[in-house]
TORFISE-80281 format. One line per 3 residues: number of its first residue (from 0); their letters; for each residue x, y negated, z negated of C-alpha. Coordinates in Angstrom, 1 decimal, decimal comma. Layout:
NUM) A) X:Y:Z ~ ... $
// end
This chain:
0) XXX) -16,4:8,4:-9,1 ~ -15,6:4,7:-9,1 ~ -12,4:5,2:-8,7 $
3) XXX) -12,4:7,3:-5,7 ~ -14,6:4,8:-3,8 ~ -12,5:1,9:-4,7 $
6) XXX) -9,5:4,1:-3,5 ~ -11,6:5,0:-0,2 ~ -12,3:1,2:0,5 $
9) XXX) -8,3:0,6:-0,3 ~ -7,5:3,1:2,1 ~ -9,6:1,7:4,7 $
12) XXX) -8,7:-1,8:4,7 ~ -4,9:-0,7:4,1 ~ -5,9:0,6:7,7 $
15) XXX) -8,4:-2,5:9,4 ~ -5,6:-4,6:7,5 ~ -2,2:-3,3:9,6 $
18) XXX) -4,5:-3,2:12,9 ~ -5,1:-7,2:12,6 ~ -1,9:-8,2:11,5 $
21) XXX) -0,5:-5,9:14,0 ~ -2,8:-7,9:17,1 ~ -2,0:-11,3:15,1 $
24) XXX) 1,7:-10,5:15,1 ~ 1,8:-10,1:19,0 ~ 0,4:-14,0:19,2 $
27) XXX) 2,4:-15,9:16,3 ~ 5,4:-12,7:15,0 ~ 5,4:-10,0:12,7 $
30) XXX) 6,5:-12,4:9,7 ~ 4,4:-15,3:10,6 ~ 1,2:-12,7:10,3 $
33) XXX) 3,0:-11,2:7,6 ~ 3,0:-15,2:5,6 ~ -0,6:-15,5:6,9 $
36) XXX) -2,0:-11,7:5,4 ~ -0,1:-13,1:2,0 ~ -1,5:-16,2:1,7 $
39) XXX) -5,1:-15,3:2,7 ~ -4,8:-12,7:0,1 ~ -3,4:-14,8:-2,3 $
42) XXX) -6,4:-17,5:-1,8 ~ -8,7:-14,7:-1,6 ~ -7,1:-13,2:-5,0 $
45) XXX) -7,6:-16,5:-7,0 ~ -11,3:-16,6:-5,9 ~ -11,8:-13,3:-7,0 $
48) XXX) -10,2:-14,6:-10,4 ~ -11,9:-17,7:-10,8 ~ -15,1:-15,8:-10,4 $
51) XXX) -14,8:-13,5:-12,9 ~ -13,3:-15,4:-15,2 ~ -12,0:-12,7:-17,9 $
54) XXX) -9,6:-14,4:-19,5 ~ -6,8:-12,3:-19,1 ~ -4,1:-14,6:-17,9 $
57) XXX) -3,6:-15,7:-21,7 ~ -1,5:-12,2:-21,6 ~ 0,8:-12,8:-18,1 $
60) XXX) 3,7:-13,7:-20,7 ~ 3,9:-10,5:-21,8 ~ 4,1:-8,7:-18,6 $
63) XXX) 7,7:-7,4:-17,6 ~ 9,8:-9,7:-15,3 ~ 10,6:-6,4:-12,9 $
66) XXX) 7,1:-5,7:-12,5 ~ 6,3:-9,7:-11,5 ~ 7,9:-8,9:-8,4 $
69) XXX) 5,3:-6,4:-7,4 ~ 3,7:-8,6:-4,5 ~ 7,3:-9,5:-3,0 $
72) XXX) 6,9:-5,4:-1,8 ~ 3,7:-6,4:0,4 ~ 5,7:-8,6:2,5 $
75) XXX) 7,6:-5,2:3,6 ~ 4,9:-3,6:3,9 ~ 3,0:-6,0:6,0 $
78) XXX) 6,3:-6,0:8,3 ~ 6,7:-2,2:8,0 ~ 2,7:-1,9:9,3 $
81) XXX) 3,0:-4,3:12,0 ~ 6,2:-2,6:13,3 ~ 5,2:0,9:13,3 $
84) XXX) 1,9:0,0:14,7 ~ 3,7:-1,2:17,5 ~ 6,1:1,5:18,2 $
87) XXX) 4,0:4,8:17,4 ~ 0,3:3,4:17,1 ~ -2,3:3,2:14,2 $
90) XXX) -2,7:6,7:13,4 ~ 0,7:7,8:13,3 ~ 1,2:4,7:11,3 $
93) XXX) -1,0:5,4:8,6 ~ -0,2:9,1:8,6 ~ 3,4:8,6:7,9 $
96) XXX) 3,1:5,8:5,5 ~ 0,7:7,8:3,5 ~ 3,1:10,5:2,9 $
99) XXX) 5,8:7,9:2,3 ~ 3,1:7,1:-0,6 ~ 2,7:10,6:-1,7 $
102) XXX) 6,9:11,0:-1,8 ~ 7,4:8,2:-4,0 ~ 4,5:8,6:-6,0 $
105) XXX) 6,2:12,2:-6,9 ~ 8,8:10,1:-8,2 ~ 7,1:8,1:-10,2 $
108) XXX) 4,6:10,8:-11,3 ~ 7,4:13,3:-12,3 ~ 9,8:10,6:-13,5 $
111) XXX) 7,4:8,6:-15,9 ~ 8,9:5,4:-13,9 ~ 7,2:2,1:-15,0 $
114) XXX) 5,8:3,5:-18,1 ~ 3,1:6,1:-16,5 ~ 3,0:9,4:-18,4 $
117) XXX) 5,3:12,0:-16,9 ~ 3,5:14,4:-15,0 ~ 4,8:18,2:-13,7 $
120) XXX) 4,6:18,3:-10,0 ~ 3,4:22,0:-9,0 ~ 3,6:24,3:-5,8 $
123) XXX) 0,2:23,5:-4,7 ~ 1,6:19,7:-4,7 ~ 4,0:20,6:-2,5 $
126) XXX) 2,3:22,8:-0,5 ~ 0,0:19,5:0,1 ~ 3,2:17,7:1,0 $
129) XXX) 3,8:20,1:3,6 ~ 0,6:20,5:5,2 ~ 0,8:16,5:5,9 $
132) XXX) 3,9:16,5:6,9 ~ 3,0:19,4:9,3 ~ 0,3:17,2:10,1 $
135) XXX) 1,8:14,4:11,3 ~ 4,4:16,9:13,2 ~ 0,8:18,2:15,0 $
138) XXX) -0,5:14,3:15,5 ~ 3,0:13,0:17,4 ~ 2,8:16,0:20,2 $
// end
């Protein structure tokens, strides 16, 4: 059940996040908010850290190289937020990028890419594809 809450509060500021940068862009650029969104969560990040103070950074030597460059994505999808907001508005937005998520998290799912377990992807899957796909067809007209 934790997990679905923390994924419902992800989603949500995934959402209040775009619609700030989006309004901050419009007075300093898209990749001035984007550098701002990156370093407040970077500074918010380290607080977090030095707050709960688990001891786990004894182990970042051991983490992949590929997977270090993890946060690099954000700044795209910062951009990619800011500039969609713009053209097609928040709810498109978020509609389209969340099937974007679902696509490549196929992938990853029925590849085993970055070391998650394989899974089978199913009709009812697909079928879920679809319906937000249609969806999103229904939300642009």
């Amino acid at each position: 059940m934790r997990g679905v809450i923390f994924a419902f509060l992800a989603g949500g500021f995934i959402t209040l996040q775009g619609v700030a940068n989006s309004r901050i862009s419009q007075d300093i650029g898209a990749w001035q908010a984007a550098t701002v969104t990156q370093l407040t969560g970077f500074l918010m990040a380290i607080l977090i850290v030095m707050i709960v103070r688990d001891g786990k950074w004894k182990r970042f030597k051991g983490v992949k190289p590929l997977y270090l460059t993890g946060g690099s994505f954000a700044a795209v999808v910062i951009y990619g937020n800011i500039f969609s907001i713009h053209k097609i508005g928040v709810t498109l937005s978020i509609a389209v990028i969340l099937i974007a998520q679902l696509a490549i998290t196929f992938l990853v799912d029925g590849r085993g890419w970055f070391g998650v377990m394989k899974q089978k992807m199913r009709l009812p899957q697909f079928i879920g594809i679809g319906m937000m796909i249609a969806g999103v067809v229904i939300l642009k007209f």
